[in-house]
N, C-alpha and C positions, 0 to 999 in steps of 0.2 A: 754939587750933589754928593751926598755921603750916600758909599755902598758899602753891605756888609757882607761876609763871604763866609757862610755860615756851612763848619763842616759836623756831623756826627759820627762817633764813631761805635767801637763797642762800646768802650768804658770810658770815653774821653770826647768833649765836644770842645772845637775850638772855631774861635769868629776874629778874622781881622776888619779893621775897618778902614778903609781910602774914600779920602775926597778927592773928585773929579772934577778938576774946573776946565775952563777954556782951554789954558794954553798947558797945565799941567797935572795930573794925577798924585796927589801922597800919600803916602802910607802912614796912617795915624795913630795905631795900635790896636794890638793882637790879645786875643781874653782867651785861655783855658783853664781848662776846671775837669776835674775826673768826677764819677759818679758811677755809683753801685746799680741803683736800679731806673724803671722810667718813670717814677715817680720822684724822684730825685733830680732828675736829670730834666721836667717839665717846671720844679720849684726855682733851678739852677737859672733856667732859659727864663721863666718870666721875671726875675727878678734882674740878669743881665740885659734883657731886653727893653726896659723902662726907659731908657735914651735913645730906642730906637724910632721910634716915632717920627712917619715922613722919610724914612730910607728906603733904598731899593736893598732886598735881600735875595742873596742867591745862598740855597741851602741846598746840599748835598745829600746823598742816598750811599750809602756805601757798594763799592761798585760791582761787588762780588752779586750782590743782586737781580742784576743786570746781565743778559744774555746778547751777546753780540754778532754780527755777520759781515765781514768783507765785500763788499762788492765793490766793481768799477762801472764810469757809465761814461762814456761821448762827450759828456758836456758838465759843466760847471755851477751851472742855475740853480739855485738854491728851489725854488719853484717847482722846474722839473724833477728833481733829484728828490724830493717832497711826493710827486705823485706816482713815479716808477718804483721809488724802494721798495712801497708793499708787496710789488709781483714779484720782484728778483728776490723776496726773503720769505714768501709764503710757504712756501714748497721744502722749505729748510727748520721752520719754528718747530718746537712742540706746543704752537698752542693755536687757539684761533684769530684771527685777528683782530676781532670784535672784542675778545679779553684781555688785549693790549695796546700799550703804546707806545710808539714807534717814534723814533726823532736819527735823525744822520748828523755824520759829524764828517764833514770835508775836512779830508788830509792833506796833508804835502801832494804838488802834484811829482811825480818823477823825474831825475834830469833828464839829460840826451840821451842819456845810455841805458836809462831803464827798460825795463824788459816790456814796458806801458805806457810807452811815448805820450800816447793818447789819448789814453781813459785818463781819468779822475779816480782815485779811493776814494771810496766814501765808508764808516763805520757805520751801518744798522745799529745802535742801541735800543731793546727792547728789556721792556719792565710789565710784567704786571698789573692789569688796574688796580686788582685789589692791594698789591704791595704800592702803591703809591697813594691810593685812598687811607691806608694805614696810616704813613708815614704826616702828612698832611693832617689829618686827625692827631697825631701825637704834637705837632708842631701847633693847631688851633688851640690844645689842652693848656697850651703857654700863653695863647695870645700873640701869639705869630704867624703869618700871614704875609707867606715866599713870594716875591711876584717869578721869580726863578728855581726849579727843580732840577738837579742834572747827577749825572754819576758823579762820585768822588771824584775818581779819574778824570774828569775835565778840568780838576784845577790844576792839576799834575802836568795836564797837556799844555796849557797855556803858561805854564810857572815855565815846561820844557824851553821854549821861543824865549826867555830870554837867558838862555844858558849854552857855549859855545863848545861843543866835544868834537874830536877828531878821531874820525873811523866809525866802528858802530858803538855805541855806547846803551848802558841802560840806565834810567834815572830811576830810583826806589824811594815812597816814602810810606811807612806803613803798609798795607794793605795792595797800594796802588803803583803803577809801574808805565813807563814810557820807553820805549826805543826810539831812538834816533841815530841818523848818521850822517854825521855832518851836520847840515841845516837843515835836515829833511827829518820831520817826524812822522814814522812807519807804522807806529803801532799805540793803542793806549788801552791797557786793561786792570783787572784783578783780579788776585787768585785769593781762596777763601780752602778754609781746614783744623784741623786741629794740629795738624805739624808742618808750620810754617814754612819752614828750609824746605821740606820735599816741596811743597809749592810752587816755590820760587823756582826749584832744579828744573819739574817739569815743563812749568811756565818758557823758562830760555831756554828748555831744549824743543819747545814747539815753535817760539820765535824764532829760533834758527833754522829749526828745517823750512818755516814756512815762508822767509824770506833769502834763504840760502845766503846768511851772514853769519862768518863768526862772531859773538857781541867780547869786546874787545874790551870794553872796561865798565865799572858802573859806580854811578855816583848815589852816595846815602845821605837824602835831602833831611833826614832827623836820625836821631842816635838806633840802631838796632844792632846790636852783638853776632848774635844767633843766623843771622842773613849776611852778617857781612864776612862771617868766619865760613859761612857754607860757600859763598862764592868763592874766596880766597880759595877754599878747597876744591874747584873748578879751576882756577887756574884765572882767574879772573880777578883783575887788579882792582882795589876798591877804593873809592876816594870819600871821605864824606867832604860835603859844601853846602853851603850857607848863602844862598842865592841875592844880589845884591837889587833891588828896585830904587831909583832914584837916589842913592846913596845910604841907605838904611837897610837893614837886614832883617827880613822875613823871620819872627819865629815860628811860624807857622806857614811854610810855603804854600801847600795847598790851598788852605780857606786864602789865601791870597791871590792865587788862579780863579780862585770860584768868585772872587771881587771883581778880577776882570773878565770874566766870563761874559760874550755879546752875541754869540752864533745858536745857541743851544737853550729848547727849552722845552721839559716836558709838562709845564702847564698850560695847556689848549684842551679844545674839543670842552670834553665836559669837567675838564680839570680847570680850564681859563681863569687865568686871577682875576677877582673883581674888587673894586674897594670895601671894604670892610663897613665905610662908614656911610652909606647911600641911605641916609633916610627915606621913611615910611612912602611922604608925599613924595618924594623923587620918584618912586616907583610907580606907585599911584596916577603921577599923571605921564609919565612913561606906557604905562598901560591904555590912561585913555587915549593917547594921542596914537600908540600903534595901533588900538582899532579902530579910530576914525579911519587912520592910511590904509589898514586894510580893507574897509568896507568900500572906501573909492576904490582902491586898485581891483576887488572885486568886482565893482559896476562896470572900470571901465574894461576888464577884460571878460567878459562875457558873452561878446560876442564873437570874440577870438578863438576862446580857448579850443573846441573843437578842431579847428581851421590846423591851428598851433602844433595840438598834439598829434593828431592826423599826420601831420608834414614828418613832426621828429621820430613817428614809428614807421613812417619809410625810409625816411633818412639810417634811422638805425636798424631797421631791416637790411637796405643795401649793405651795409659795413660789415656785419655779422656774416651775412655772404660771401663777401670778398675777401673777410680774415680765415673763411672755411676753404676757397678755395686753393689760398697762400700754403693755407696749413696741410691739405689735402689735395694737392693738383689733378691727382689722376682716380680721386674717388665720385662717385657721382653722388649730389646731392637730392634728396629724396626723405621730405619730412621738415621736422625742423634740426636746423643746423648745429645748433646747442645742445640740440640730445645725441647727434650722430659725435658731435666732438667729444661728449663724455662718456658714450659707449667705447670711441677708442681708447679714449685716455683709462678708463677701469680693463679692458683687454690689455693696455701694454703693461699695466699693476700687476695684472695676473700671469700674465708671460716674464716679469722680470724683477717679480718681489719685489724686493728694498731697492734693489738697484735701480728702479723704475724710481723711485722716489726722490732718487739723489744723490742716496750714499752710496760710497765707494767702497769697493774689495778691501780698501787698506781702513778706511776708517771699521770695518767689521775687525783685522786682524789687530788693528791697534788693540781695540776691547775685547780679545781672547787674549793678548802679548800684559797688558794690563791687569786681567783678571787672574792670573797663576801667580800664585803664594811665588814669595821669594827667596825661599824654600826648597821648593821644590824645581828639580833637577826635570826637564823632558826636553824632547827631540821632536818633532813634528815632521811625519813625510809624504801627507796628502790634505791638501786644503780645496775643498769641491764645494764652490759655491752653485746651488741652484735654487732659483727662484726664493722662496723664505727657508729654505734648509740652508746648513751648513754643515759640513762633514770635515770632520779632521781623523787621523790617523798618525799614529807615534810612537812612543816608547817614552815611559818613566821607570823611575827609580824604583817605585813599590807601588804594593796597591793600596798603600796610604795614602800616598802621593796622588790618587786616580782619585780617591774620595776628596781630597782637601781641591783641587782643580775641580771638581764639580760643582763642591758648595760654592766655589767663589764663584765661578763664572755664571752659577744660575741667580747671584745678585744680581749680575748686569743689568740692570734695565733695560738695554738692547736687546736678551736675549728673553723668549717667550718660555723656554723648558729646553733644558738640556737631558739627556739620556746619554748612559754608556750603555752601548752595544754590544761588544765585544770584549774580555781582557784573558789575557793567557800570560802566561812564564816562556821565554821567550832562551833560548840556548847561552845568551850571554845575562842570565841572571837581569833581563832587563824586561817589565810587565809592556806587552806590546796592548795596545788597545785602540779601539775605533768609538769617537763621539759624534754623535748627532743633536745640531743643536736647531730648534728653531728660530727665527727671527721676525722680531713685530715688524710691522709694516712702516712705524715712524720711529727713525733710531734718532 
């Protein structure tokens, strides 16, 4: 079976192609082609795709698109890990979850000594409906028709597994990036901008705090200058490599990860691949035959169905009890259970702002540490978080410096409306001042 590993990118779309037999997989050759617009780049694709015909195609989204979430969980099931993601990421999205969708990407699990013997990582990738209904429409405009939709980043991941680093290392191609250490791959994302290097700095300096590893070296899976002279300038050894499969060399590593891509896919639900070529009468009697079967399975559950449903609104009556009580030991229950749980939960919102939501003290100061010109010289020497306020107090250099830290931090999207309250001339020629900032309720 030939598969193709179809990557797009900005200005460059690249497709390798492998065949997968019984006892071995090869790599049979790699198509790129640059292009100005997406009208170019739809003449490009249908005209390389005219030998596609009968392939399995796994086509990629660029991954900067894509918003992501860490979690770990008990167990390993693909299944489970399926039906719990949505609660453990709800509470964290900016969106709702009926305007996206959701797909996990099981990680390495950890050795002996990790700090998570026991969970599983699993990566939340969330996209967009409407950015994948986009995407999909741009691809139909070709006459191509992905049974596979996944981040960039997933070819990245899978190109990572067969490539061998010691310590922590980070693999770079384009856009996308993998950590790994040792055998174990930690991390798979993308960083998206107009100034690429700062990207990447910030990118591995989040990696590193958030797995408390120095990244000790990194490999440049295609040619980039400009990234590999910023790491050098980190201190950070760079190697470029040329990733080897079956004896042949990838020009294109990623669309060749996205060839062997088997665990991930975000077309389901209302996205599900269907084949393209299902004739009129296929459907037609597709159609009569599901309502023959449902007009039987309606006779014969007739006289069930009351019986039925009866049973499962006790059934799930007791549960919603029992998960009220778990959740409330010592409150009495009095009405229905589901309203008394979301009364609490809108009180503990009210009593604890943002914090109530999820975010952290540090994730607010990241985006005030973030939001000040760099530029501008200040001191900070009260940080009073309550509820959706935020109060800081400091000293800067001028009271230029107090106007250019406002405009910025009231881009934040974190922040609702900032105010300065206070600012005076301070005996060391230093404008001391007090800010008040509000905070939305989903940062």
């Amino acid at each position: 079976m030939k598969i193709i590993g179809l990557k797009i990118e900005k200005d460059r779309f690249s497709a390798t192609v492998i065949e997968k037999g019984l006892r071995q997989t090869e790599l049979k050759e790699t198509v790129s082609r640059t292009f100005a617009t997406d009208a170019e780049l739809v003449d490009i694709l249908r005209e390389t795709a005219r030998d596609w015909s009968g392939t399995r195609i796994v086509a990629s989204i660029p991954g900067c698109r894509f918003s992501q979430r860490l979690v770990h969980f008990p167990f390993a099931d693909r299944k489970r890990i399926e039906k719990a993601l949505p609660f453990e990421v709800e509470d964290n999205i900016p969106f709702p979850l009926e305007d996206i969708e959701l797909e996990p990407l099981v990680l390495d699990k950890p050795g002996k000594d990790g700090d998570k013997q026991k969970e599983i990582p699993v990566l939340g990738m969330i996209i967009p409906k409407a950015m994948l209904r986009q995407n999909l429409d741009l691809l139909a405009s070709a006459e191509i028709d992905p049974q596979v939709i996944v981040p960039s980043y997933i070819g990245l991941y899978f190109v990572s597994k067969m490539i061998s680093v010691e310590g922590t290392a980070l693999l770079i191609d384009g856009n996308d990036l993998c950590l790994k250490s040792g055998p174990i791959v930690k991390a798979c994302r993308s960083y998206a901008g107009l100034q690429t290097t700062a990207g990447v700095r910030h990118t591995l300096k989040a990696l590193e705090t958030e797995f408390r590893e120095p990244i000790e070296k990194a490999y440049l899976l295609s040619e980039n200058a400009g990234i590999g002279a910023e790491l050098a300038d980190l201190g950070i050894a760079v190697e470029r490599l040329s990733p080897d499969f079956h004896g042949k060399k990838a020009d294109d590593p990623v669309s060749l990860g996205l060839a062997l891509c088997e665990q991930t896919n975000f077309r389901k639900n209302e996205f599900a691949y269907r084949l393209a070529d299902i004739g009129a009468r296929k459907r037609r009697n597709a159609l009569i035959i599901a309502g023959a079967v449902a007009a039987i399975l309606a006779l014969a559950n007739i006289g069930t169905k009351s019986y039925l449903t009866e049973s499962r609104y006790k059934t799930l009556d007791r549960e919603i009890k029992e998960i009220y009580h778990q959740a409330l030991p010592d409150a009495k229950l009095v009405g229905d259970p589901v309203d008394q749980l979301r009364r609490r939960l809108g009180d503990a919102k009210k009593k604890y702002g943002v914090i109530g939501s999820g975010t952290s003290a540090l994730d607010i100061m990241k985006t005030v540490t973030e939001g000040i010109p760099k530029d501008v010289r200040v001191s900070f020497q009260e940080f009073l978080l309550e509820g959706d306020r935020l109060k800081l107090q400091g000293e800067a250099s001028s009271f230029e410096s107090l106007d250019k830290m406002k405009s910025e931090l009231q881009k934040a999207p974190s922040f609702a409306d900032v105010q300065v309250l206070d600012t005076r001339m301070g005996v060391d020629n230093k404008v001391k001042f007090r800010f008040d900032i509000k905070l939305r309720q989903t940062m």
